[in-house]
Each structure stands twice: as structure tokens, then as C-alpha cells.
N, C-alpha and C positions, 0 to 999 in steps of 0.2 A: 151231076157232073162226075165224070169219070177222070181220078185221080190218074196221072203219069209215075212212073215208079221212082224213085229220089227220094231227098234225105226232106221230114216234115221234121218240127217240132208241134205238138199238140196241146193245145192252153185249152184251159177251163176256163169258158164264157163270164162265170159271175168274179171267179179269185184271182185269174192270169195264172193261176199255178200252173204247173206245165207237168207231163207225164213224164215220169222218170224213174227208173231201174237203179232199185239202191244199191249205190257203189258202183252202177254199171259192172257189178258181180256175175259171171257167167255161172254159175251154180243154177243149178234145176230149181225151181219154187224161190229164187230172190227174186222178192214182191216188191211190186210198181206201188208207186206211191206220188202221192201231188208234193210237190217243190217250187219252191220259185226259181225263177231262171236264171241261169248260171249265165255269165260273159264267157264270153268264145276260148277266151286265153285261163278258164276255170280249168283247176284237175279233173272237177268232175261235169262237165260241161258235156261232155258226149253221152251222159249217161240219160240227158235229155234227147237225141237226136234216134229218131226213127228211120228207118229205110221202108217206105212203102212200097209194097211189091202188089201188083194184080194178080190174084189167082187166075191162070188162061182158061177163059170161057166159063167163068162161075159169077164175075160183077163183085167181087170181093177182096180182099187185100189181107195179106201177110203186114206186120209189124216188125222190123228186125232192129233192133239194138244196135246202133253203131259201135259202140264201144265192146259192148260183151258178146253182140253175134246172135243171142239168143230172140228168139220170138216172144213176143205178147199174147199170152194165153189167160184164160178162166182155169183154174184150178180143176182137174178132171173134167172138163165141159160141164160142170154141175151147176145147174139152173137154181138154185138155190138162193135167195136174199144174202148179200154179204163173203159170196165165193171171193177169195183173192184174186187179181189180176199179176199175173208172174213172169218171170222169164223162166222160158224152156228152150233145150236144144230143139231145132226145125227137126220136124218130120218129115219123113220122105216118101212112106206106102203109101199112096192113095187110096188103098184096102185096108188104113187103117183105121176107124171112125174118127179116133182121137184127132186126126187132121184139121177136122173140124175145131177143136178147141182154139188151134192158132187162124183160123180165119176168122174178119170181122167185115161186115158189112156198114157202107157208110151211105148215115142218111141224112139227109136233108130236111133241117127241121125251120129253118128263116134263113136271109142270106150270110151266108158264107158258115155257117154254123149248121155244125152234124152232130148226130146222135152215132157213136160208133156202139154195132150193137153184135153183140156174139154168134156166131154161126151155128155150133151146137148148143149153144144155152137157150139163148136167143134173148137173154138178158143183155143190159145195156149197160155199156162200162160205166161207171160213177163212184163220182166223187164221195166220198162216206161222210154224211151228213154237211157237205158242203164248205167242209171245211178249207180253210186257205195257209194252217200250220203246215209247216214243212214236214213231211211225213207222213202224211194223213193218206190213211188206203182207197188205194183206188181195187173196186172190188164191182163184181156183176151186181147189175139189180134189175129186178121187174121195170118195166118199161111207163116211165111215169110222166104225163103232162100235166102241165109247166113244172118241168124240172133241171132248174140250170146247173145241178149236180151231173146233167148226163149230155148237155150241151158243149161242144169244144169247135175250137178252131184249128184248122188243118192247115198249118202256117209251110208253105217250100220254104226251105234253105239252103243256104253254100256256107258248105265251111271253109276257116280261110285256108284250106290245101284244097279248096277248088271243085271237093267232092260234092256231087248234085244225084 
């Protein structure tokens, strides 16, 4: 299924935690972490809400941060067990490799449930040992079956200023 570009929130298939950008902090490297879902009228409510974007002609999507603006990246594209998942200001050179860090491709692993997994890593976002505390890292990992650690739902939403 080829996602439309608008605002998702993303839950973790086993916990419902939802992906979220602590503080929704625009600072380079503030790390995404699983949280439970905040009410719409929460301060830190947008810090959950994603902007999907399709990279044109690659089948891939950008993550952008409602609230901070920043992208969803792997910590240097580094394929590594345990790399952080972060926010960083968008990239713009397409001559840049790092591009790739903020791009993730989404897969379909049962219905309605994706593995979103990293472009340059090619590791697969997860949850860090599946935990369902508020806080808990979400960081790259090797690509693992059955693993509801790297299983999520890609929820549309409107917020209530009508943003889609």
C-alpha cells in the first residue's frame, strides 16, 4: 500500500506506544522514544504526530515531526544493533548519502501492520526490548521474524486545526 502524504501517528503493534520525539525538541540527535499516547488537547501531543512524506520516485517516505519540523532518522545511517532513532533538521542535497538516513521504507508484514525499516541502514526501527515504559528507545535493529518490537501501525489523522 502506498501511503498519501499527511499527518500519521505510529503505535507499536504489541504495547500501543506510539513514536514520539522527546519534548518534540528541535535539537539535532533528540531521540524518539515509545510513549503512550497523549490526548489531542496534551502539551506534548504533537510530539507524537508524524508528517509523511513520499520521497518522489524512490517508494519511500520522509517522517517529519509536527511539532519540531525535524525528520526521523538512524543516528549516522549506522547499521549497527541498538543505533538511536532521532530527530534531525531535513536534508536537502540529494548528493548527499546521509539523505538516506531520513528515508524509511514501509513494509508490510500482516494486515494493516508495517515494518518501517531504514534506507541506509537497512535496519528496522524497534522498539528496545519491547518495552511499553514511557521512554523506552526506539533504535535500529537487524531485521527480525516474529518480532512485534519492529511491527507498527500507520494510523492517518486530523488534528483538531483540521491539519491532514
Amino acid at each position: 500500500m502506498a501511503f498519501q502524504a499527511g499527518v500519521y501517528l505510529i503505535r507499536n503493534t504489541a504495547t500501543s506506544t506510539v513514536v514520539d520525539l522527546s519534548a518534540g525538541d528541535s535539537t539535532n540527535g533528540t531521540p524518539a522514544q515509545g510513549w503512550e499516547q497523549h490526548p489531542f488537547d496534551h502539551p506534548f501531543a504533537y510530539d507524537q504526530f508524524w508528517f509523511v512524506q513520499p520521497v518522489p520516485g524512490a517508494g519511500t517516505y520522509t517522517l517529519s515531526n509536527l511539532k519540531s519540523g525535524t525528520v526521523l532518522e538512524l543516528s549516522n545511517g549506522n547499521s549497527a544493533n541498538g543505533t538511536q532513532a532521532q530527530g534531525w533538521v531535513r536534508l536537502t542535497d540529494p548528493g548527499d548519502p546521509a539523505i538516506h538516513n531520513q528515508e524509511w521504507s514501509f513494509i508490510l508484514v500482516a494486515a494493516s501492520t508495517y515494518r518501517l525499516v531504514n534506507v541506509r541502514s537497512g535496519t528496522a526501527l524497534d522498539l528496545s526490548n519491547g518495552g511499553s515504559a514511557n521512554g523506552t528507545k526506539l533504535q535500529g535493529w537487524e531485521i527480525l521474524e516474529p518480532d512485534t518490537n519492529q511491527h507498527w501501525f500507520i494510523e492517518r489523522r486530523t488534528t483538531p486545526e483540521g491539519v491532514v
